[in-house]
C-alpha positions as CSV (number, residue, x, y, z in Angstrom):
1,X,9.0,-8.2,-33.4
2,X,8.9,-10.7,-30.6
3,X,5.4,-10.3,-28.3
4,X,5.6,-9.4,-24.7
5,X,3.6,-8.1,-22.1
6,X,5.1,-7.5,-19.1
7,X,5.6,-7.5,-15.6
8,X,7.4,-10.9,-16.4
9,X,7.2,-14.5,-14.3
10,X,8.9,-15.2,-11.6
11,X,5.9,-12.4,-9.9
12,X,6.4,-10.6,-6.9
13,X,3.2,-9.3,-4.1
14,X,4.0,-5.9,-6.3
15,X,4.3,-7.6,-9.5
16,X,1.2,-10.0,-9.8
17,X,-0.7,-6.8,-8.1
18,X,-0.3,-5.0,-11.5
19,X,-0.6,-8.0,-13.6
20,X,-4.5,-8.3,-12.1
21,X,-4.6,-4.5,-12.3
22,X,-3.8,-4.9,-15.7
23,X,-5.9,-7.7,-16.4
24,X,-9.3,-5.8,-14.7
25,X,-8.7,-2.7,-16.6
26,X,-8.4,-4.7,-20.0
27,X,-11.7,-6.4,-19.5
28,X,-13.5,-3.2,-18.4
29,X,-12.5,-1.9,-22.2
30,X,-15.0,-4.4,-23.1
31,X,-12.5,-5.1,-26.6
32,X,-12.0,-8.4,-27.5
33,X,-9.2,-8.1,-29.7
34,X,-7.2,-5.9,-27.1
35,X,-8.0,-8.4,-24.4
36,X,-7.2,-11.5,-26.7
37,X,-3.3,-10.0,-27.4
38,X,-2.7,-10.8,-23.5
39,X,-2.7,-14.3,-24.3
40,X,-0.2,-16.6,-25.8
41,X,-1.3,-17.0,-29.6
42,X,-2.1,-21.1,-28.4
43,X,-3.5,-19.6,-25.1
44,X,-5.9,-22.5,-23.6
45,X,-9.1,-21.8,-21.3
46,X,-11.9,-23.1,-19.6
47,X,-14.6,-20.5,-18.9
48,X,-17.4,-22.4,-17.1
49,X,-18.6,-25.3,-19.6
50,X,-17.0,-23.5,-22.4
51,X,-13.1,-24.6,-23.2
52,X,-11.4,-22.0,-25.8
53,X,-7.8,-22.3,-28.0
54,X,-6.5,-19.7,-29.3
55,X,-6.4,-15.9,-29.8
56,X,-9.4,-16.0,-32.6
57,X,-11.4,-17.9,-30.1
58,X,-10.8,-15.9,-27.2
59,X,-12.2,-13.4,-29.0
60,X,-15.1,-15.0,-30.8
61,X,-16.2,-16.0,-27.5
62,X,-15.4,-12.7,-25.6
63,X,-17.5,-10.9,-28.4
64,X,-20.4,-13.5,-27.9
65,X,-20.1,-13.1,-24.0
66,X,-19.9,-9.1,-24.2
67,X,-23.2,-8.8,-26.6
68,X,-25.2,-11.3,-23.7
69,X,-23.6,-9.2,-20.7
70,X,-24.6,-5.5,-21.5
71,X,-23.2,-2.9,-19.3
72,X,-20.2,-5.3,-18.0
73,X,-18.1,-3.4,-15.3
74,X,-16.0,-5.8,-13.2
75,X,-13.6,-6.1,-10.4
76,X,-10.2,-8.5,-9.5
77,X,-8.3,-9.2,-6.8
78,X,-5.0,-11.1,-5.9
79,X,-5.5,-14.2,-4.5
80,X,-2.7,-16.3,-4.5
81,X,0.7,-15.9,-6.4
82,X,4.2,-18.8,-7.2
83,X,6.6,-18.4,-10.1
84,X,3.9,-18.0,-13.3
85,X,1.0,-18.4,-11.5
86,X,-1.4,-16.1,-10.4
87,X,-5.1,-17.1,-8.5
88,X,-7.4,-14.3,-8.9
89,X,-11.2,-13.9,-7.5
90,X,-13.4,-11.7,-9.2
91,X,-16.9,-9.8,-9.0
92,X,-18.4,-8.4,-12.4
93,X,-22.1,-6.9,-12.9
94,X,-24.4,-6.7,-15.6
95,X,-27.8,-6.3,-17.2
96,X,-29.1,-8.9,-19.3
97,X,-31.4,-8.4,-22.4
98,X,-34.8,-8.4,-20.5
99,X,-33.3,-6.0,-18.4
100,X,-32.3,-7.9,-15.6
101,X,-29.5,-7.7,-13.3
102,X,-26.4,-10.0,-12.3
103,X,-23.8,-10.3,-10.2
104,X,-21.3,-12.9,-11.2
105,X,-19.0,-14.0,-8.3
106,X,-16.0,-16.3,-9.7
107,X,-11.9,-17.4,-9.2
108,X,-9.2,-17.7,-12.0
109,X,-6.3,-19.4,-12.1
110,X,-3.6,-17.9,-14.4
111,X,-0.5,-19.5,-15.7
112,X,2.1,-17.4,-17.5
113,X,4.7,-18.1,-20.5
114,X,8.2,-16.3,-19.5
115,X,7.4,-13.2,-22.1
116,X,4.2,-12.6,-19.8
117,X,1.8,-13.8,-21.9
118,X,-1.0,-15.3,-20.1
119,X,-1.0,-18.8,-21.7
120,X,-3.7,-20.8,-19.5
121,X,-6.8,-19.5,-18.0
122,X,-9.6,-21.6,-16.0
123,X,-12.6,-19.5,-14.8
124,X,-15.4,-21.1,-12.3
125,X,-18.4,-18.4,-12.1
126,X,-22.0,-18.2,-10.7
127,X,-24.4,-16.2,-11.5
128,X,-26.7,-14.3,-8.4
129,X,-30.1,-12.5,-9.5
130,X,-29.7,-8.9,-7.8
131,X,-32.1,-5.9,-7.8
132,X,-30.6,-3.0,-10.0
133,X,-30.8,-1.1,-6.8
134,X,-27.9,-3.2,-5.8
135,X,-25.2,-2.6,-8.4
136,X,-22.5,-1.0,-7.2
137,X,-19.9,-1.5,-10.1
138,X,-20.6,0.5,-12.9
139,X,-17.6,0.6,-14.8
140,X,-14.2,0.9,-14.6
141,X,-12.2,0.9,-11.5
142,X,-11.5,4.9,-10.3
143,X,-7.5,5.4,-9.9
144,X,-8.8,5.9,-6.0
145,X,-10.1,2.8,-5.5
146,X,-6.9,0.8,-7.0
147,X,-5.9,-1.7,-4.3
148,X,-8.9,-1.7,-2.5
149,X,-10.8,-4.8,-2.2
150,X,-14.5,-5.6,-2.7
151,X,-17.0,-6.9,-0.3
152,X,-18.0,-10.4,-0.8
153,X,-21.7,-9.9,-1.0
């Protein structure tokens, strides 16, 4: 059975709104193998410094990244959207091992094979020291606030 996940390329405002939707409530499940099946099994990616091929390395490294950022919740929004592509910025929080907190601030850029599949990701992301205080995303997105967008600091 041919793999698919849609809403399909060419996107539309409504279309790449639920493919980010989508994308955001995926990560939140914190599952690397669910996540990895939304990428094209030769999926390519640059995450920072770290470059990934492949559905077994997306999730090797999403495993890895998951057991460093405890208590991930995170946040997308649209950007940008043309044919396959979709530009995406992005706010996630966590708690390290010492029991510090982050913000992580950061843009994708997404390009789509026609089944849906996402089959190129690149990822620029800083990290921001915040007080625990501070965190207001702690997990996933309520139905309510669907669609609403997130400060920038």
């Amino acid at each position: 059975m041919p793999e698919d996940r849609p809403p399909y390329p060419p996107f539309t405002r409504e279309t790449a709104l639920r493919k980010v939707q989508a994308a955001e409530d995926a990560w939140n499940t914190r599952d690397p193998e669910r996540v990895a099946l939304a990428y094209t099994p030769d999926s390519v990616w640059r995450n920072r410094d770290v470059f990934v091929r492949g559905r077994e390395e997306i999730v090797a490294f999403l495993t890895r990244k998951w057991e460093r950022e405890r208590d991930y919740a995170l946040r997308k929004g649209l950007w940008s959207f043309e044919g396959d592509r979709i530009a995406v910025r992005f706010q996630y929080e966590w708690r390290d091992a010492e029991g510090g907190t982050w913000r992580s601030y950061g843009n994708e850029l997404w390009e789509f094979a026609p089944d849906g599949l996402m089959r190129r990701r690149e990822a620029s992301i800083n990290d921001v020291a915040i007080p625990a205080a501070d965190r207001r995303i702690h997990g996933p997105r309520p139905e309510a606030e669907r669609g609403i967008d997130f400060p920038l600091q």
